[in-house]
KEKE-3310 file (N, C-alpha, C; in steps of 0.2 Angstrom, whole numbers, plus 5000, padded with zeros to 4 digits):
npx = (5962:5953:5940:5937:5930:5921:5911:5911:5905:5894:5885:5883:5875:5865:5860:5856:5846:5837:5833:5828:5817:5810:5809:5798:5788:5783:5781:5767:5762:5758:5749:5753:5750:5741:5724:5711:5700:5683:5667:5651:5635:5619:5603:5590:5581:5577:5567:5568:5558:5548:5553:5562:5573:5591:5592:5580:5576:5584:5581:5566:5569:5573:5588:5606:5613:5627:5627:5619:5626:5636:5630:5629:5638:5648:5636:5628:5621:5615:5611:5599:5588:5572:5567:5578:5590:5592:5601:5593:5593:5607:5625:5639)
npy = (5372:5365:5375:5372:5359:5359:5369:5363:5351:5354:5362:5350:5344:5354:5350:5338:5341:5347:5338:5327:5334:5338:5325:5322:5330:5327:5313:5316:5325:5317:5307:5299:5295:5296:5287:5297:5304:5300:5311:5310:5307:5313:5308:5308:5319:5323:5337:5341:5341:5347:5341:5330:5321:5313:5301:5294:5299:5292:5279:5280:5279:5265:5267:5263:5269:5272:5272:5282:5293:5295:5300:5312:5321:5331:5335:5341:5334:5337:5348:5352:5361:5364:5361:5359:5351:5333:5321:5306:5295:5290:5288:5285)
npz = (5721:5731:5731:5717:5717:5724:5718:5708:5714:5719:5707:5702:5710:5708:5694:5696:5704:5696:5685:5693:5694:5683:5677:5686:5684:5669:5669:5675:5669:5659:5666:5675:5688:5702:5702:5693:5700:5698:5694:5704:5693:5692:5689:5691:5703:5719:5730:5743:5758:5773:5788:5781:5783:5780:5779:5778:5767:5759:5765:5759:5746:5742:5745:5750:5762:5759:5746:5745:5748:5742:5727:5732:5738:5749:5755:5769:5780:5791:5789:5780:5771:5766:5749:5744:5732:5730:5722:5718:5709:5702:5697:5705)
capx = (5959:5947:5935:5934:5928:5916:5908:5908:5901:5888:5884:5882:5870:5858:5859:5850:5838:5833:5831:5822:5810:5809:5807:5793:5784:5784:5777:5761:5760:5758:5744:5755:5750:5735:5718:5707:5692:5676:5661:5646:5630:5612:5599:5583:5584:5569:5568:5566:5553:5549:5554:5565:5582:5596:5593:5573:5576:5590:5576:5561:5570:5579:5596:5609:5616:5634:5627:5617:5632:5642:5627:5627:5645:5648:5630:5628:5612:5612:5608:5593:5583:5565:5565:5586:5587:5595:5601:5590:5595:5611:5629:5642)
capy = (5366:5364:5378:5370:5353:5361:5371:5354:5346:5361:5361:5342:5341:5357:5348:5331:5342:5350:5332:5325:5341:5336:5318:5321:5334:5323:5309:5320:5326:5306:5304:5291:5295:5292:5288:5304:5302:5302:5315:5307:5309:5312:5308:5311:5323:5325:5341:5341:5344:5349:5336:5325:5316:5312:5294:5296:5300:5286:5272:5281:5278:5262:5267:5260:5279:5272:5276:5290:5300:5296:5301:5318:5323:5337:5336:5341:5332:5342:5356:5350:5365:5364:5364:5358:5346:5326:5316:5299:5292:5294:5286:5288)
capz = (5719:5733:5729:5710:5718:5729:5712:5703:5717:5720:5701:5700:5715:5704:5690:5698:5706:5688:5683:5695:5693:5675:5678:5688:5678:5663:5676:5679:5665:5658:5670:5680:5696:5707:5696:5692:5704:5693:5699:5703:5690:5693:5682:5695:5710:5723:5732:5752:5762:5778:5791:5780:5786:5773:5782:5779:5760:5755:5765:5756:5738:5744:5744:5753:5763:5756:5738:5744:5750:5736:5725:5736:5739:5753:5758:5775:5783:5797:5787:5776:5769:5760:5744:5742:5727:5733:5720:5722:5705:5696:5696:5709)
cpx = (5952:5940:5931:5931:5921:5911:5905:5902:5894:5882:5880:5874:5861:5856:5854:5845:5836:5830:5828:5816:5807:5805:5799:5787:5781:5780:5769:5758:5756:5749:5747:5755:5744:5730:5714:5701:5686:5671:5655:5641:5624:5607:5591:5584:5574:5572:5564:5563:5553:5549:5557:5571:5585:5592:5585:5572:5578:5584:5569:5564:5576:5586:5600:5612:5624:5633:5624:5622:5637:5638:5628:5636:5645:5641:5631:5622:5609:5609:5603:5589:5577:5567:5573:5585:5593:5597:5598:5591:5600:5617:5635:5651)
cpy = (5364:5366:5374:5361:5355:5365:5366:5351:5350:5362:5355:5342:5346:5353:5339:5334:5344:5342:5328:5329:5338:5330:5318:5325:5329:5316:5310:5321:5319:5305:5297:5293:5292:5292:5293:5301:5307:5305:5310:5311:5309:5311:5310:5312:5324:5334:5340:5344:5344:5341:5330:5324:5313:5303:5293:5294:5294:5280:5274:5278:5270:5262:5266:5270:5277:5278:5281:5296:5299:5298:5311:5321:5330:5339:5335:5339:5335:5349:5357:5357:5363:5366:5362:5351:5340:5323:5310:5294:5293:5286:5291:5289)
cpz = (5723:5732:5721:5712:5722:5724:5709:5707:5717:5713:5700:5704:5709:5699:5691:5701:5702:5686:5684:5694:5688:5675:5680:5687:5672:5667:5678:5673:5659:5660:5675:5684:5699:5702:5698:5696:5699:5697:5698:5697:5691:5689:5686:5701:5714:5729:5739:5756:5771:5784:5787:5783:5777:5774:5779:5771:5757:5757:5758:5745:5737:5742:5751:5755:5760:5749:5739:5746:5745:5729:5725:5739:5741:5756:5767:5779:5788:5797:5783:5778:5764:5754:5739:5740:5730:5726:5722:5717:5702:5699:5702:5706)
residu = (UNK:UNK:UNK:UNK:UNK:UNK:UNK:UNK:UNK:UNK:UNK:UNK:UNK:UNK:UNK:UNK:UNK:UNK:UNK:UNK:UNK:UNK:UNK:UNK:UNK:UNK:UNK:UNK:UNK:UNK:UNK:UNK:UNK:UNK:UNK:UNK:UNK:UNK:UNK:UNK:UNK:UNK:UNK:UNK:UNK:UNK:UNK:UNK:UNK:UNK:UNK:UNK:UNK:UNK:UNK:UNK:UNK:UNK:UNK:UNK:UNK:UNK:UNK:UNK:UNK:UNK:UNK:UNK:UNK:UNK:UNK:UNK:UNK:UNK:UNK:UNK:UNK:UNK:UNK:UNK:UNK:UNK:UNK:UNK:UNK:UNK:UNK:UNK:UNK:UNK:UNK:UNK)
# end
């Protein structure tokens, strides 16, 4: 009898972690989770010239560096090449 309690119990336990899986599948699937982060948009980009600054480019087009890095996402300032296009107008 005690092996047939310990099956039961064994069974019972797979059977809620199927269900939670499920639940939580179904859950995602929904979109009930965290909200979809929107990509930024550019509508006018300048291209970088020699001796620009990320800091340089955001004053020159008055933009606040908050919206210019969220214009410019993963942009590395420290690595500014001639010629590499900035968003200076768009939507973040």
């Amino acid at each position: 009898m005690a092996k047939s309690n310990h099956k039961t119990s064994m069974l019972t336990i797979l059977v809620l972690i199927i269900a939670v899986l499920v639940l939580v599948s179904m859950a995602e699937s929904r979109g009930l989770g965290f909200p979809k982060k929107s990509l930024p948009s550019c509508s006018i980009v300048y291209g970088v010239q020699s001796g620009d600054t990320c800091f340089g480019v955001s004053q020159a087009f008055n933009l606040t560096t908050t919206f210019f890095g969220s214009v410019n996402p993963n942009l590395d300032c420290d690595s500014l090449f001639v010629g590499q296009w900035l968003c200076v107008v768009g939507t973040a």
